[in-house]
NULO-106603 format. One line per 3 residues: number of its first residue (from 1); for each residue x, y, z of C-alpha. Coordinates in Angstrom, 3 decimals. Layout:
NUM = X/Y/Z; ...
end
This chain:
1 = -3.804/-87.089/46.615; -7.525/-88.633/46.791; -7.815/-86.119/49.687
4 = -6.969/-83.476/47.816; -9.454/-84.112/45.167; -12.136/-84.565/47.513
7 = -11.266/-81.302/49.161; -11.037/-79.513/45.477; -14.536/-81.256/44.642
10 = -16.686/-80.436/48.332; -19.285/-78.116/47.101; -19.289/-76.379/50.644
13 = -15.763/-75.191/50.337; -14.239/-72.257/48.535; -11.970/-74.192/46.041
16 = -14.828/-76.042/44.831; -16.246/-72.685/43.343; -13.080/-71.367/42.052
19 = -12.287/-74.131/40.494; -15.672/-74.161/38.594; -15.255/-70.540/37.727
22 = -11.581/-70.917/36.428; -13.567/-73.761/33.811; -16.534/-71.186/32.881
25 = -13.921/-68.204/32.664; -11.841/-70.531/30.205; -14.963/-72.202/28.219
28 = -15.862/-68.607/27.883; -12.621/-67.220/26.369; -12.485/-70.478/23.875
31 = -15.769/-69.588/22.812; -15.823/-66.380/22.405; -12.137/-66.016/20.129
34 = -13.839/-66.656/16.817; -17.062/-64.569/17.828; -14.639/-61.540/18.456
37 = -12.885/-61.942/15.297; -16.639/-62.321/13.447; -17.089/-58.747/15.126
40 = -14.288/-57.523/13.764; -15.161/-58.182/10.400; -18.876/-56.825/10.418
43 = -18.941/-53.229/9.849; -16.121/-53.226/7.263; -17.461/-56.553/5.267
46 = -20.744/-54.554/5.293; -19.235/-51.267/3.858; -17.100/-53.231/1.677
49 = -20.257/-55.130/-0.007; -22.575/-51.913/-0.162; -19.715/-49.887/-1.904
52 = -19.361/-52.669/-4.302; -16.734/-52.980/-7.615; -18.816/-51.152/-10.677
55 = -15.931/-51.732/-12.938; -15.631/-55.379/-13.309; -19.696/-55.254/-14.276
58 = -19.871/-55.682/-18.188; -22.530/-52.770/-18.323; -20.685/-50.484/-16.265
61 = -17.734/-51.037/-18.251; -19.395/-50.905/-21.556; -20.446/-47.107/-20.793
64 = -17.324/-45.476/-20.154; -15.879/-47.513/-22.957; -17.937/-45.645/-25.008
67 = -16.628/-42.163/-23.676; -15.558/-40.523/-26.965; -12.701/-38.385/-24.823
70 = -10.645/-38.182/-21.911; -12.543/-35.498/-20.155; -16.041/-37.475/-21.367
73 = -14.668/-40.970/-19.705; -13.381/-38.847/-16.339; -16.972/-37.244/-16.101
76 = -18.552/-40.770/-16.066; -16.235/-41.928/-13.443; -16.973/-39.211/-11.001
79 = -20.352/-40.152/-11.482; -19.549/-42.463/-9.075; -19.431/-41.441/-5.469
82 = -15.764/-43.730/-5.193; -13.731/-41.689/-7.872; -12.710/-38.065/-8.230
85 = -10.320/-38.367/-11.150; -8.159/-35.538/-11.881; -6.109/-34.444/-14.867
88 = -6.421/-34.125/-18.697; -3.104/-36.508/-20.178; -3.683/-40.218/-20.141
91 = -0.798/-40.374/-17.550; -2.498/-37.971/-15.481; -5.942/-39.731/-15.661
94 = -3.949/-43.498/-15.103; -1.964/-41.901/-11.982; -5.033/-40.608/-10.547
97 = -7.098/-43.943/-10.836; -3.967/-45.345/-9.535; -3.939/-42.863/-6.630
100 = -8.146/-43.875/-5.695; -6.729/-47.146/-5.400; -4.405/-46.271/-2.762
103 = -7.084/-44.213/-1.097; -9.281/-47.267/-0.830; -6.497/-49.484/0.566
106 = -5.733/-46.537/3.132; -9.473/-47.032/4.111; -9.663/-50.166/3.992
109 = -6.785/-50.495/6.497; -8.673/-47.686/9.047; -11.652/-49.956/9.074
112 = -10.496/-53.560/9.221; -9.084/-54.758/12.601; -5.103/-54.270/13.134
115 = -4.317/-57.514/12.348; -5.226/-56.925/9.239; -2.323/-54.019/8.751
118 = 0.390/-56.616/7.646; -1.942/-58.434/4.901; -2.667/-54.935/3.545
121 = 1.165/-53.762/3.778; 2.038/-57.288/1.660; -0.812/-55.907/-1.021
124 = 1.262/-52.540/-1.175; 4.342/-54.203/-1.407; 2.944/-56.229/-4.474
127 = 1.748/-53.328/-6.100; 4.819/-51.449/-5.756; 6.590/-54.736/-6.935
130 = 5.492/-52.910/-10.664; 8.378/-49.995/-10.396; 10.736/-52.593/-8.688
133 = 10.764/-55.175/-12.063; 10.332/-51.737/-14.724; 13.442/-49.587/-12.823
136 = 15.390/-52.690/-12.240; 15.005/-53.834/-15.615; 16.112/-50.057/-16.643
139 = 19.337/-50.420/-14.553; 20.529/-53.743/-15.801; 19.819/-52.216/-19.486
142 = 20.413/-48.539/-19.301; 22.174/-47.942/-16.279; 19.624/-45.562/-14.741
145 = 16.273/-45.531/-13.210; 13.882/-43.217/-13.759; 13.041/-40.843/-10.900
148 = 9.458/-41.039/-11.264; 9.273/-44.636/-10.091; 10.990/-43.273/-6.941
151 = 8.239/-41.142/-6.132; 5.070/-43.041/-7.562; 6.021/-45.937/-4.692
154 = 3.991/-46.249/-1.553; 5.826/-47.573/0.755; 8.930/-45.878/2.047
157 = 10.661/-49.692/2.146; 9.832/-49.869/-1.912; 11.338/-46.178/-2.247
160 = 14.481/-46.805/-0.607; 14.954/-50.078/-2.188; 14.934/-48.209/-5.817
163 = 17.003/-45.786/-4.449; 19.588/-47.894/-3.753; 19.131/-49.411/-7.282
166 = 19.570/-46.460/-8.724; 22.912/-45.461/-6.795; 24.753/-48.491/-6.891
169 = 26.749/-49.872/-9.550; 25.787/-52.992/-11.277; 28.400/-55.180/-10.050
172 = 26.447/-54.853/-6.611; 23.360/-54.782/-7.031; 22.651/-58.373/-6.181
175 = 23.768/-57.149/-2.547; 20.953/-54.635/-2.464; 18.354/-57.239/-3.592
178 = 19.458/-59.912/-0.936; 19.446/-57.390/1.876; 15.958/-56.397/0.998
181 = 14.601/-60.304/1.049; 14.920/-61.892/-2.400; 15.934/-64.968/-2.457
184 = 19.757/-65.962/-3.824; 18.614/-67.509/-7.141; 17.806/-63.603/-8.661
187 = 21.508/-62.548/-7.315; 22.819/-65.877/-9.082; 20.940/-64.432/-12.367
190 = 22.708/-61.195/-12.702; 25.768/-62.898/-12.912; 25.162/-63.946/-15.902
193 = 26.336/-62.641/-18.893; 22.796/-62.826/-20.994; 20.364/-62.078/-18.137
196 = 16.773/-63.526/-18.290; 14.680/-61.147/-17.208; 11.731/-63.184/-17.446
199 = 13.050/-65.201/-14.550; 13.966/-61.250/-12.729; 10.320/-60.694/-12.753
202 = 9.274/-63.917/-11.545; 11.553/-63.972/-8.632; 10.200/-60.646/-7.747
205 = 6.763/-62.232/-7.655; 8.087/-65.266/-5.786; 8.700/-62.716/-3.183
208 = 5.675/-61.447/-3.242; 3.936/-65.075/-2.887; 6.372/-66.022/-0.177
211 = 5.555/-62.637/1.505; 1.702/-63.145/1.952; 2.203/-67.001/2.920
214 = 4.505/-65.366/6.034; 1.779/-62.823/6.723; -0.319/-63.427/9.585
217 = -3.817/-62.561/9.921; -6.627/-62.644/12.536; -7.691/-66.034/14.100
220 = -10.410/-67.717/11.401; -9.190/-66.229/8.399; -5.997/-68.535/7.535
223 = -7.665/-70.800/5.416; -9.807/-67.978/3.358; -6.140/-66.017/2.946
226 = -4.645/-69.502/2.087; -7.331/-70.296/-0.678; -6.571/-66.838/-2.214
229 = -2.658/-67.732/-2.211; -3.091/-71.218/-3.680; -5.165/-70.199/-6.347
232 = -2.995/-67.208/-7.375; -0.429/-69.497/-7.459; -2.534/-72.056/-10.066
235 = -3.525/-68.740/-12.117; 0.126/-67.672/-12.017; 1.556/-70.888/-12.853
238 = -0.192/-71.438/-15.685; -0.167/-68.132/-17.075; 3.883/-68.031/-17.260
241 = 3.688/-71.729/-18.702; 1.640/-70.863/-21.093; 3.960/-68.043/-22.118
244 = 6.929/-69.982/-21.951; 4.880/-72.819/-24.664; 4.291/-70.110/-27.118
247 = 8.086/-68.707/-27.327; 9.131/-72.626/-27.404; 10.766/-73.401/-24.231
250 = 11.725/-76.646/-23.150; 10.863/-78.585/-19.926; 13.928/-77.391/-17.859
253 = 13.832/-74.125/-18.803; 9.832/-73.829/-17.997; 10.853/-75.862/-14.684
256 = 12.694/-72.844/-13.261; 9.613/-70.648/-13.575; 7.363/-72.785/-11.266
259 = 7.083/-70.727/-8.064; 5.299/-73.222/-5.943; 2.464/-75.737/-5.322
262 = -0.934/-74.163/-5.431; -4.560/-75.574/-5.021; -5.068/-77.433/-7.861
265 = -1.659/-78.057/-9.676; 0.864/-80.228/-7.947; 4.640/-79.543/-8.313
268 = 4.046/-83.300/-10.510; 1.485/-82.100/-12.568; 3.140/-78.889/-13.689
271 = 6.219/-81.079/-14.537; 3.789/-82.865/-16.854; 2.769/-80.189/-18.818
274 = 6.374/-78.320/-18.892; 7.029/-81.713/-21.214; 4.175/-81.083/-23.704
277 = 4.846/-79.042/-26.219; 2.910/-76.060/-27.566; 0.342/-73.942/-26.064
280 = -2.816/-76.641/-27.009; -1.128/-79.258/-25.550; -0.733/-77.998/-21.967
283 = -4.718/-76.615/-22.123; -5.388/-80.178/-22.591; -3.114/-81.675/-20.236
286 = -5.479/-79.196/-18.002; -8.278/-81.291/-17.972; -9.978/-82.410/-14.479
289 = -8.985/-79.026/-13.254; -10.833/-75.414/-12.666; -9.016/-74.135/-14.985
292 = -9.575/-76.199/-18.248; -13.214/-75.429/-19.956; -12.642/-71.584/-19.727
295 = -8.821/-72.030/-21.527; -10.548/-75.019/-23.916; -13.028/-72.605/-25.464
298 = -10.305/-70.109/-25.683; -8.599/-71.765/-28.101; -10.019/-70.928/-31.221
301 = -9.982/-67.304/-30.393; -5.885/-67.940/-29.087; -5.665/-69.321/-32.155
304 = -6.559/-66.514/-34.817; -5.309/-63.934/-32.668; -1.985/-66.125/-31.896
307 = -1.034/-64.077/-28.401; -1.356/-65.872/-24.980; -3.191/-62.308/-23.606
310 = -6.399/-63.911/-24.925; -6.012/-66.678/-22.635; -4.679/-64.825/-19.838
313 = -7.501/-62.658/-19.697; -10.170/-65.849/-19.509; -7.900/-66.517/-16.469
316 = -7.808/-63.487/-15.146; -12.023/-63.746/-15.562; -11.852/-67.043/-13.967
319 = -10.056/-65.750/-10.909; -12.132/-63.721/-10.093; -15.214/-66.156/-9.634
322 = -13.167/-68.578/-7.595; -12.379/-65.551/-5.500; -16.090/-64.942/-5.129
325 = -16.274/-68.504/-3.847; -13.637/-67.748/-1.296; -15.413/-64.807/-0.720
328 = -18.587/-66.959/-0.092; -17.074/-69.636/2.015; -15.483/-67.346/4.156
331 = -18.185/-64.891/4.544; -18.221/-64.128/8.245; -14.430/-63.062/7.955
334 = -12.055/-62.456/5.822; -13.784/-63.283/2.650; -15.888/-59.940/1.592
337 = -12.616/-57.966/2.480; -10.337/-60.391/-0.222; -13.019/-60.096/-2.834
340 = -13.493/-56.462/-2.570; -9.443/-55.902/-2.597; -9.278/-57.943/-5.544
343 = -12.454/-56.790/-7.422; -10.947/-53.512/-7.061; -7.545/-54.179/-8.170
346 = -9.252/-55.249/-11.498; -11.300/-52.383/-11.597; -8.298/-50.209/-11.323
349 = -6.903/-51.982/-14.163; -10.096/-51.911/-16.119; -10.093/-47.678/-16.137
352 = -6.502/-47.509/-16.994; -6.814/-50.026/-19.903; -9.885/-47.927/-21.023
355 = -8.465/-44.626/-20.471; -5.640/-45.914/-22.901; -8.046/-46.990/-25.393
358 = -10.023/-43.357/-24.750; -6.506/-41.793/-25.741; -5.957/-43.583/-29.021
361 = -9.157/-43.602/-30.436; -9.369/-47.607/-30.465; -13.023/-48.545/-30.468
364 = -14.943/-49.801/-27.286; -15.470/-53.570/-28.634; -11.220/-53.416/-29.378
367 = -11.196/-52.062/-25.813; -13.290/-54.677/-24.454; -11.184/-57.485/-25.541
370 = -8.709/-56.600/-22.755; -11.081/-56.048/-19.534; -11.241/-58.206/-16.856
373 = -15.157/-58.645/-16.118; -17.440/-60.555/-13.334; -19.594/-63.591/-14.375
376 = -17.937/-64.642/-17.731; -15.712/-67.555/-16.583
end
């Protein structure tokens, strides 16, 4: 054996320098993994920033507020090199901002590196997830789904899926839902005789959550996809609790609703606040977290207007700054990309709340109430 190694380690012979380039060749491709996946991310976090989120801006938004009709508020969006907004009926207008949306996920997915393709199919899928609660909701109610959900879905998966809702009976749906991936507690729901449909939508999201913890993305950029998760999971978490508090619900029925343990708030601590009661209570069993100041001065405003949608806007504002964080932290990957998804989901939602408000003549400071803008957390 101590031959050997002397005969690996003799400069003059052959091994000696094969070995030594085997050790460069590997200290090479160790190094160089995270540099290729910072390459990867250059040209499109570069596009992404310079193209930017207008809508989420409080001036930006305050302008096409203002538009006095339809075709006044699309003429100020195509202002914008991003938007070409067709039609003349709110739905028209809402589809195509809806449909711009699409188009910039579409791009996004030509420009980011393929490993990237399954994140952005989970952000479909959760969009979709919209006409999958709304038709399913329709069929457990009505016994019919409307058509148009059919063919507003993106993905072909999403399409079929409310197909089959749509064609089979009610007795089996919960097959339908199981063979597509929800878990067994939404199949154990429909079998009961008063169905909770509160709990239908949240299993559909816990779905969704459990779909983008699965979804793997390039080396680097777990922890910056993982940060985005965990704190959608806080936001969520708290938003449904605080829903749950203002209709009255007791600690086990708030339990059920808890979809998971997120960045901030432990699977202990939400069992804490499910035993407060009212909506106060559980913003000040918040305190020591991110989430408390913004929801504490809320209060008074929660208060006269006496609808949690106060509150879960100031959440919705605050998610988006700890997003910008995660964008920050995780700037030479995937952190630019997350924040300009996200930015733009909100902006998306921004136009259609607007064009709504456009449509029936509400004012722009009514309007304003309900946006979701940058820098106000």
């Amino acid at each position: 054996m101590i031959k050997l190694i002397e005969w690996l380690l003799d400069p003059t012979g052959y091994p000696f320098w094969i070995l030594i380039i085997l050790v460069i060749a590997g200290a090479i491709a160790i190094l160089s993994r995270p540099f290729s996946t910072y390459v990867k991310f250059v040209y499109p976090n570069a596009k992404f920033e310079a193209m930017g989120n207008p809508y989420v801006l409080e001036k930006n938004l305050s302008n096409v507020a203002e538009s006095k009709t339809l075709n006044d508020l699309k003429e100020n969006l195509n202002s914008f090199k991003d938007y070409n907004i067709q039609g003349s009926s709110t739905y028209e207008i809402q589809k195509s901002i809806d449909d711009s949306f699409y188009k910039t996920i579409e791009m996004m997915r030509t420009d980011s590196s393929k490993k990237m393709q399954e994140f952005y199919n989970a952000y479909l899928e959760k969009i979709d997830m919209y006409y999958v609660k709304k038709e399913l909701r329709n069929k457990l109610k009505n016994d019919k789904v409307d058509e148009n959900s059919i063919e507003q879905a993106i993905l072909s998966s999403t399409k079929k899926l409310l197909y089959n809702i749509k064609e089979t009976e009610r007795a089996k749906l919960s097959d339908v839902l199981l063979d597509f991936g929800f878990h067994e507690d939404i199949a154990k729901e429909l079998t009961n005789q008063e169905i909770d449909y509160m709990e239908i939508d949240n299993e559909i999201d816990r779905y969704i959550i459990n779909r983008f913890i699965k979804v793997r993305v390039p080396y680097k950029c777990e922890k910056g996809k993982n940060d985005f998760i965990k704190t959608y999971l806080d936001i969520y978490n708290i938003k449904f609790l605080l829903r749950c508090k203002q209709l009255g619900f007791d600690k086990k029925t708030c339990m059920k609703y808890f979809n998971g343990e997120g960045k901030e708030l432990a699977p202990w601590k939400y069992e804490e606040l499910a035993e407060l009661d009212g909506v106060a209570q559980v913003i000040n069993g918040l305190q020591g977290t991110s989430y408390y100041n913004i929801l504490k001065d809320s209060i008074e405003e929660y208060n006269k207007e006496k609808t949690v949608q106060i509150l879960e806007n100031k959440l919705d504002r605050l998610f988006l700054n700890l997003i910008k964080q995660i964008s920050t932290q995780n700037y030479s990957t995937i952190g630019p990309t997350l924040r300009f998804l996200i930015f733009k989901e909100y902006e998306i939602q921004n136009l259609k709340v607007i064009a709504k408000g456009v449509a029936e003549g509400l004012s722009a400071e009514f309007t304003k109430k309900f946006l979701v803008m940058e820098g106000e957390a």
